[in-house]
Each structure stands twice: as C-alpha cells, then as structure tokens.
Residue frames as a rotation matrix with the C-alpha (Angstrom) as fourth column:
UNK 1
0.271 0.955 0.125 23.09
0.886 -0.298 0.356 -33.75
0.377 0.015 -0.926 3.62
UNK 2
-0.604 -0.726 0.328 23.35
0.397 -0.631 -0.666 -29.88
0.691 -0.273 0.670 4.38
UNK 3
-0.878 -0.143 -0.456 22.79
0.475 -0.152 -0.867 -28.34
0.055 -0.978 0.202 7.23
UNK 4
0.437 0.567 0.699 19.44
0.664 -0.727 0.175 -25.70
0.607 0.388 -0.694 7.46
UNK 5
-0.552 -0.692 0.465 20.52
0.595 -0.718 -0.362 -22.44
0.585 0.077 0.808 7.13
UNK 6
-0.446 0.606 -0.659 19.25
0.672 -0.260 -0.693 -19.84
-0.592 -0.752 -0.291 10.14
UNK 7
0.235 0.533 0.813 16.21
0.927 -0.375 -0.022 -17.97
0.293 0.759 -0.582 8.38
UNK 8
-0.588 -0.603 0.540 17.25
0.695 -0.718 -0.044 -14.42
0.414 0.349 0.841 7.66
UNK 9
-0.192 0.716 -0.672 14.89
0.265 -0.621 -0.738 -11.76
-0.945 -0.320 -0.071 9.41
UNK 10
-0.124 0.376 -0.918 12.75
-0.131 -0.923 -0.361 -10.78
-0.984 0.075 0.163 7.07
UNK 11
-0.683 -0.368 0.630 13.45
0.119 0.796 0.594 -13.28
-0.720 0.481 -0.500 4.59
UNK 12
-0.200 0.735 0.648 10.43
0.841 0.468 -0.272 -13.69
-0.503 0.491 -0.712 2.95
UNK 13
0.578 0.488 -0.654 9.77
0.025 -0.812 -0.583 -9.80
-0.816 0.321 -0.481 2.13
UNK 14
-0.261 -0.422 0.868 10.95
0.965 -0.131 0.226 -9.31
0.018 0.897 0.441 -1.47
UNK 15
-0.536 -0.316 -0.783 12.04
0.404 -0.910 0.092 -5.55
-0.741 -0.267 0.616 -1.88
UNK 16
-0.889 0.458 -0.031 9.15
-0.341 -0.612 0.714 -5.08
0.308 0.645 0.700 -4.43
UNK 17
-0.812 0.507 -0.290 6.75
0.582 0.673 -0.457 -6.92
-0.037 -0.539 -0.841 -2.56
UNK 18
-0.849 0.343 0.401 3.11
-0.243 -0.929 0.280 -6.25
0.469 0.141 0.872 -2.87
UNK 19
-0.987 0.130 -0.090 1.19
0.100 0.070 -0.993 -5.86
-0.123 -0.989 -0.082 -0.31
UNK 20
-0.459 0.742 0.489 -3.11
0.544 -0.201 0.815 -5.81
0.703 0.639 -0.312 -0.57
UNK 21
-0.867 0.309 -0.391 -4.97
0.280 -0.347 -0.895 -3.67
-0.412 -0.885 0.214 1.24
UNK 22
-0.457 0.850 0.264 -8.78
0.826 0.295 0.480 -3.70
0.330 0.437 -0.837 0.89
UNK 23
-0.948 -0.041 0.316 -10.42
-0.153 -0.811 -0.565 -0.26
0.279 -0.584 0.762 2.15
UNK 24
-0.325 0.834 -0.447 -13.79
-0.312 0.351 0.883 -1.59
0.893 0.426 0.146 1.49
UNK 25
0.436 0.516 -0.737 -13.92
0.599 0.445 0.666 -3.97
0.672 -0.732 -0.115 4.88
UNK 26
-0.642 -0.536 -0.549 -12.42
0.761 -0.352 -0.546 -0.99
0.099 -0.768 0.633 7.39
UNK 27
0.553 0.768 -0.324 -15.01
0.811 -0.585 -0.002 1.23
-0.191 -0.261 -0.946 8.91
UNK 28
0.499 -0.140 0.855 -14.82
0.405 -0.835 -0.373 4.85
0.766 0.532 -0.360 7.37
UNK 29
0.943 -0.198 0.267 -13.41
-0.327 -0.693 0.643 6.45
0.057 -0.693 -0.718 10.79
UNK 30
0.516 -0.843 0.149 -10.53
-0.050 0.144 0.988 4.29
-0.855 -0.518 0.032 10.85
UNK 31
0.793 -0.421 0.440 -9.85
0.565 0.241 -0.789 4.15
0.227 0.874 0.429 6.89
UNK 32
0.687 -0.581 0.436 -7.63
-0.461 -0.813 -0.357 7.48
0.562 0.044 -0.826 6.55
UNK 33
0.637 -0.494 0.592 -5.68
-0.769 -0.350 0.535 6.28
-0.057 -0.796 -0.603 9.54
UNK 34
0.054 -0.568 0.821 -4.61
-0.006 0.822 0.569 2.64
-0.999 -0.035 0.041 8.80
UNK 35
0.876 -0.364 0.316 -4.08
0.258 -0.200 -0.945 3.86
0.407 0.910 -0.082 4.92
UNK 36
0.545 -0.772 0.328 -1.29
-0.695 -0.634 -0.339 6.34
0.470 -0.043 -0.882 6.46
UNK 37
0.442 -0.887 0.134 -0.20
-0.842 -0.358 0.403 3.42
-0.309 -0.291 -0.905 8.60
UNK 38
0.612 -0.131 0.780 0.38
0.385 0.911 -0.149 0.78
-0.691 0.391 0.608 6.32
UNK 39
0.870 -0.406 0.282 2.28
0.140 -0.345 -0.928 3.23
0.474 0.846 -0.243 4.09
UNK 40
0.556 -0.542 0.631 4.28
-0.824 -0.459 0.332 4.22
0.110 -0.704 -0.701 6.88
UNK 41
0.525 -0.281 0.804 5.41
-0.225 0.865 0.449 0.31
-0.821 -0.417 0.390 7.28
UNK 42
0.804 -0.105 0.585 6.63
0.387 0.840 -0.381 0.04
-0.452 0.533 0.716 4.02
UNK 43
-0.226 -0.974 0.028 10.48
0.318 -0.047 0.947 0.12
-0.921 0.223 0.321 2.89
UNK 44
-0.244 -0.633 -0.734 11.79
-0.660 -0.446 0.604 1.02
-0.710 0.632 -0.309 -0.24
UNK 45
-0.678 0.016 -0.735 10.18
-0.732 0.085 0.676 -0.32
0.074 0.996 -0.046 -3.08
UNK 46
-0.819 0.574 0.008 7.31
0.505 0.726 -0.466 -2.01
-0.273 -0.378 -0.885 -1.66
UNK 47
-0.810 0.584 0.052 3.81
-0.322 -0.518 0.793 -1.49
0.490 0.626 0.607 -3.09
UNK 48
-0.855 0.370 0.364 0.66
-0.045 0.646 -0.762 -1.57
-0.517 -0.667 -0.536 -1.24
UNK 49
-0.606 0.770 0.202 -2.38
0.515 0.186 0.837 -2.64
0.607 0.611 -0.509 -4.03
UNK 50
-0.687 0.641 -0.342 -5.35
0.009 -0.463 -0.886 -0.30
-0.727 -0.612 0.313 -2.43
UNK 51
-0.889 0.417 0.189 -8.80
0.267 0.136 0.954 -1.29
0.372 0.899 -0.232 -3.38
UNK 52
-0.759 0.552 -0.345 -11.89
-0.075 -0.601 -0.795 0.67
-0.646 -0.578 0.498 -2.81
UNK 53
-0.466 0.673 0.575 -15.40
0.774 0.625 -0.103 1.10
-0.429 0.397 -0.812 -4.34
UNK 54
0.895 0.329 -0.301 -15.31
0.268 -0.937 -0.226 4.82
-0.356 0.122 -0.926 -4.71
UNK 55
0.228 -0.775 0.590 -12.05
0.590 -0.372 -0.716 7.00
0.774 0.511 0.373 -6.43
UNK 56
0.581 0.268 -0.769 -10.75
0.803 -0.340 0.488 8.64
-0.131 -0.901 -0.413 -3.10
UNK 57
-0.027 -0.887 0.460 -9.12
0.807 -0.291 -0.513 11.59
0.589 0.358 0.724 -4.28
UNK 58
0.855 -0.212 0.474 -9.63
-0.495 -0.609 0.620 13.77
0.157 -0.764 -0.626 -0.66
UNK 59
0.561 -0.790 0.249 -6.95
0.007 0.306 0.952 10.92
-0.828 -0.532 0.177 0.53
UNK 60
0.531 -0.548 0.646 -5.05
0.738 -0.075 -0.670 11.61
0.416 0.833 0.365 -3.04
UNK 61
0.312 -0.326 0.892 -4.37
-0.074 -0.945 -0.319 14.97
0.947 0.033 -0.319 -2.17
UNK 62
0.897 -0.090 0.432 -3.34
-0.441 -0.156 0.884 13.79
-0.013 -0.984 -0.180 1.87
UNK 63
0.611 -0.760 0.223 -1.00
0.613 0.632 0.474 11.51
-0.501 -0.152 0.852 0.65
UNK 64
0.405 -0.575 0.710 0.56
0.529 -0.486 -0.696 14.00
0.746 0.657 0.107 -1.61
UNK 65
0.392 -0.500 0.773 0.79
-0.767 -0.641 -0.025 16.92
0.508 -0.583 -0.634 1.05
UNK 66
0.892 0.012 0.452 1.81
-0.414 0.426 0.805 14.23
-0.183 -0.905 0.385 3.46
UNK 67
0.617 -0.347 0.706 4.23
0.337 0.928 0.161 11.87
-0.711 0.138 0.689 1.43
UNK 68
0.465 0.008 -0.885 4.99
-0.616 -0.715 -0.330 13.98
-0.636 0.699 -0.327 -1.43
UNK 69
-0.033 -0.789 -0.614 7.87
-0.999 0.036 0.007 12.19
0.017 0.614 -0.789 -3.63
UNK 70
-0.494 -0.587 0.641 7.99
-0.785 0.619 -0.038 9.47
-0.375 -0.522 -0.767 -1.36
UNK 71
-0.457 0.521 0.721 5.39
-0.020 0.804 -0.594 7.72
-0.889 -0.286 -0.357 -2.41
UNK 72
-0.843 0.126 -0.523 4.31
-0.532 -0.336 0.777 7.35
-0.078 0.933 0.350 -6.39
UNK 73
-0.024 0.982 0.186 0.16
-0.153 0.180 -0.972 6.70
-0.988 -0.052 0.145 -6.75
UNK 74
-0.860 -0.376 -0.345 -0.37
-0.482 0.374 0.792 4.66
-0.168 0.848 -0.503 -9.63
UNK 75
0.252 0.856 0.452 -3.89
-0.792 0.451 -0.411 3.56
-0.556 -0.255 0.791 -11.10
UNK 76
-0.620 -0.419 0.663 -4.45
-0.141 0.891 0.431 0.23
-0.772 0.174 -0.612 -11.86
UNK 77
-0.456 0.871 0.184 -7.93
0.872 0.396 0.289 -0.08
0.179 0.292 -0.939 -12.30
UNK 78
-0.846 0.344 -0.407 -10.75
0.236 -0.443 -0.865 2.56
-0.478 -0.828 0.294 -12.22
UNK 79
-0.676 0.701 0.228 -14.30
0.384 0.070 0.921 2.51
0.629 0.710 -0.316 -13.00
UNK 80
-0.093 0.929 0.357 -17.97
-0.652 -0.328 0.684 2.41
0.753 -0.169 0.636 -11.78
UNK 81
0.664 0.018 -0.747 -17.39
0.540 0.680 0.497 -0.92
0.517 -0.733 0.442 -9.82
UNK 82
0.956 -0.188 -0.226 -14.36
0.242 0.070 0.968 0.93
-0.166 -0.980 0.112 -8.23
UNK 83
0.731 -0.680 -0.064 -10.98
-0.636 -0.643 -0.427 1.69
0.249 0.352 -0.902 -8.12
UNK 84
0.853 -0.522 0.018 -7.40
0.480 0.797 0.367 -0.43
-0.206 -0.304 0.930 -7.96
UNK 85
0.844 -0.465 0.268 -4.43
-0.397 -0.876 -0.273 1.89
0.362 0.124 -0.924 -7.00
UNK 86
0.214 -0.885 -0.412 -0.54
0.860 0.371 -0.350 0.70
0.462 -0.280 0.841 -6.48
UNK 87
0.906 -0.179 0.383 0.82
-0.313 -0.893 0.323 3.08
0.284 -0.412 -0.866 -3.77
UNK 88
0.696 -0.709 -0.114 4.70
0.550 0.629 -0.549 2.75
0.461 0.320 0.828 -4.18
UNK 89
0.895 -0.385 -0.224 7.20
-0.107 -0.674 0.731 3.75
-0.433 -0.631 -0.644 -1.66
UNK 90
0.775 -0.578 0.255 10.19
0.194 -0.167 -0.967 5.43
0.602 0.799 -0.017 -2.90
C-alpha cells in the first residue's frame, strides 16, 4: 500500500481555473471594489466568470485604464436578461 503524499499548497487550483463571481448579490457600493479585488487574486491564467443583470461598461473602461493588457474581457453571454463575461488574467 502507498504512502499519502503531503498535499501540495495550492493543489487544487488548476492554472486555468474558473472562478464565478455573481455581481448581482453584492450591494452596488461594494461591487466596483470586490470586482478589482478578486481580479487582483488571480494568477496567470485564471478566469473569473462575472455575471450581472445589466452590461457594465463604466467598470469596462476601469478595468481597461486599470489592468490594461493584463487582463483580456471576453463576452460570454449578453442580452436583456443580462450579461456573462470571462475576465482573464494574463
């Protein structure tokens, strides 16, 4: 029988890992802020799925001036019900 092996930090994250983030249940004052820091947490090729009920393109144009390259804004989804954006860190 083999041994168990000691679990790697971090083990579980897979380096494309996506990540959901709902904007919908976060009160408007604090949206903007825990958008920037949930991007901020994420490595190198991690995607966080951002889903809203509105197209938010004031925070389009923050993450750009803010992130610029780093981050590549990708729609999934976007209609009348709402909107489903991959935000990929490069």
């Amino acid at each position: 029988m083999n041994a168990p092996q000691p679990a790697q930090p971090h083990a579980h994250l897979s380096p494309d890992a996506i990540y959901p983030f709902d904007a919908r249940g976060i009160a408007k004052r604090f949206r903007h802020a825990a958008i920037f820091g949930a991007l901020d947490a994420l490595t190198t090729g991690e995607t966080m799925r951002f889903v809203n009920d509105h197209d938010p393109l004031p925070l389009l144009q923050q993450l750009r001036a803010r992130y610029g390259e780093l981050v590549e804004i990708a729609y999934r989804h976007r209609g009348a019900d709402g909107v489903m954006i991959d935000f990929i860190r490069g």
